[in-house]
N, C-alpha and C positions, 0 to 999 in steps of 0.2 A: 518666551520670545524676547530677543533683543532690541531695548527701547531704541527708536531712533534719536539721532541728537536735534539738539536746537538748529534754526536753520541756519546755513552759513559754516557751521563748525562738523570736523570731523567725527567720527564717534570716538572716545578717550578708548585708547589701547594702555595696558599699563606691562612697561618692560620687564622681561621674567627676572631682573632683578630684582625688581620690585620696586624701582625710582618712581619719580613723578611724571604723572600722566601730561601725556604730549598732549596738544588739541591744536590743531591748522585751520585754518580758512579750507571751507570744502572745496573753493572753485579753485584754489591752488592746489589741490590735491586731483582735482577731477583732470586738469590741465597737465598736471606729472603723468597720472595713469596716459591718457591720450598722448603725449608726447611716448613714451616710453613702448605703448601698444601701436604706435604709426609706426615704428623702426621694426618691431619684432613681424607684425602683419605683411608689413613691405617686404623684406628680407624672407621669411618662410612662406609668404601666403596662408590664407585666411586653414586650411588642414592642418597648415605642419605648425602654425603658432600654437604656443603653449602657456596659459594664462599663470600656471605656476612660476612661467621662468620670468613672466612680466614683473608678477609679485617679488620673485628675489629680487629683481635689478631694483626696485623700488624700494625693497629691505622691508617690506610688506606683508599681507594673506594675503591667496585668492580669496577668500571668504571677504575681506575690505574691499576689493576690486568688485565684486558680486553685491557685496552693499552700493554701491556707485550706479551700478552699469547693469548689474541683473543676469548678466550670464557673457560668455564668450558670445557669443550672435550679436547682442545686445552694444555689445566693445566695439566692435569690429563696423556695425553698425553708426556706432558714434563716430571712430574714426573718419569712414569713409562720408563722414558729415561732414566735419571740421576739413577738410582736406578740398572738397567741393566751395563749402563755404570761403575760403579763404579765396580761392579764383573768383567765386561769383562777386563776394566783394567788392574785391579790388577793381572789377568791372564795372558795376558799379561807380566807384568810386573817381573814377577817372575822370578827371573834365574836360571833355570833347565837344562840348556844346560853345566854346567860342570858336572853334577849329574849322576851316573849310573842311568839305566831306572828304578831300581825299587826305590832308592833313591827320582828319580823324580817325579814317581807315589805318593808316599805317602805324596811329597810336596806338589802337587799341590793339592790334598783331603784334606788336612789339611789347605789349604788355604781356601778353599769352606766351610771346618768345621770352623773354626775361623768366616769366612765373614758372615756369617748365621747368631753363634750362636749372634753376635755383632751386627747382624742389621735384628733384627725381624721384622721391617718394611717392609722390602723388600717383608719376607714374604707373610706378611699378603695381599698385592699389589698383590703378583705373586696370590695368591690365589683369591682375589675378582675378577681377570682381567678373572682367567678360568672360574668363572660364567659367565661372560658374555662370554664366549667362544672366549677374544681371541678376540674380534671384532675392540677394539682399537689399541692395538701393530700391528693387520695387515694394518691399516694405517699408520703405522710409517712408513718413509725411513731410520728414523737411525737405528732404532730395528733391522728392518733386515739384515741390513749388518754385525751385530755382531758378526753372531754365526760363521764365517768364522775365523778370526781370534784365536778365543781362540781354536777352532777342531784342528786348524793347529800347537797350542804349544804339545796338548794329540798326536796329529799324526804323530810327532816326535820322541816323546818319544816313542812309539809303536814300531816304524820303529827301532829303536836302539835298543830296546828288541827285537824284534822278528830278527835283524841282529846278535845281541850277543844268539841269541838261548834260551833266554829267557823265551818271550812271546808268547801265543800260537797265530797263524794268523787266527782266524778266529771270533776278536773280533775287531770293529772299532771305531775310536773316539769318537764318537757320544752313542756309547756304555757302553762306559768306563763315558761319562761324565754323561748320565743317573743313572748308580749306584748312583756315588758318589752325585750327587741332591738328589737321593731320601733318604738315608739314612742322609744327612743334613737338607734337609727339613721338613722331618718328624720329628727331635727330635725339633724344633720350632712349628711349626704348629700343631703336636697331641700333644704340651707337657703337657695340664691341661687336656684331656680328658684322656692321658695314664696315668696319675699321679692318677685320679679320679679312674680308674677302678683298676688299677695294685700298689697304693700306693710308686711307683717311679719318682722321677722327675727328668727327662732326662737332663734336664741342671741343675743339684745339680751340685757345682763347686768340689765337693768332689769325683766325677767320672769323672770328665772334661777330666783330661790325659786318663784312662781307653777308654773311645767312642771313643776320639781320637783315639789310637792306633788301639782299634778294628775296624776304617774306614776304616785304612790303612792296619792292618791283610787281612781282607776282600777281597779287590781291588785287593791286591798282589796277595793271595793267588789262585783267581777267575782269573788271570791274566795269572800265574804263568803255562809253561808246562811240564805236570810231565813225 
């Protein structure tokens, strides 16, 4: 059995020249593999990806990737971690708690629009994960804990609209944050089939501002009680 290393450090591979052993920080190693496995996964889907061709681009084994990650499932798993976690985030992270509620509203869609339009990977992930219906994410434990967090920055905001007389009440976070995914994911994901039929392309940077506002028209407007 092959010792594991000390924590933090790779396991020493020694070049079949015979040089001196490399050794990396494992969390810059674990961040290559993940970066390297979000393009090939996104590009092939979780079938047609091939953990050997990750290793090559790497200059790596699959047997080092398998030290890491424990198998192809296990990768592909992390990915569509790292990928979640980055939106959940950044949702998080946002400061809409000095913002009137509609101010806030149209920040945080426009965060969702920016996050999207800047990381069609995510995409294309969220998309091959609903073929398989979802079967992976619901083994995750981190996956699931996610969605609590970001409902609760939207149900704040709601709460302070619908206390300022705002918002009408019988729309819930979860609601609110279905819109605003769908209208973002859709200008990534149908962007070459709408372009093909309808001769527009949704992320032309020449409309950029224009979608943007009309997310946030949209949301407000649908939000808004008259």
């Amino acid at each position: 059995m092959t010792a594991r290393p000390s924590e933090g450090v790779e396991p020493a591979a020694t070049p079949p020249s015979g040089g001196p052993v490399r050794v990396r920080d494992a969390d810059r190693t674990r961040a290559e593999i993940l970066e390297v496995a979000t393009a090939e996964f996104a590009d092939r889907g979780y079938a047609g990806a091939r953990v050997n061709e990750i290793a090559d681009k790497l200059s790596t084994t699959k047997r080092m990737i398998y030290y890491y990650f424990g198998g192809k499932e296990q990768l592909y798993v992390a990915v569509l971690e790292q990928a979640y976690n980055r939106i959940r985030g950044l949702e998080q992270q946002v400061d809409v708690e000095h913002l009137d509620p509609v101010e806030a509203i149209r920040e945080l869609a426009g965060l969702t629009f920016d996050h999207h339009e800047a990381h069609p990977e995510f995409i294309r992930l969220v998309s091959i994960e609903n073929i398989h219906r979802a079967e992976h994410i619901t083994r995750s434990e981190v996956l699931s804990g996610l969605a609590t967090p970001a409902l609760d920055v939207l149900g704040r905001i709601l709460e302070r609209g619908r206390d300022a007389g705002v918002f009408r009440d019988d729309v819930d976070a979860l609601d609110v944050h279905q819109v605003i995914s769908a209208f973002c994911v859709f200008r990534t994901a149908n962007r070459h089939t709408f372009g093909a039929i309808f001769g527009r392309d949704v992320l032309d940077p020449a409309r950029r501002e224009h979608q943007r506002r009309m997310l946030g028209d949209l949301v407000v407007d649908w939000l808004t009680v008259r």
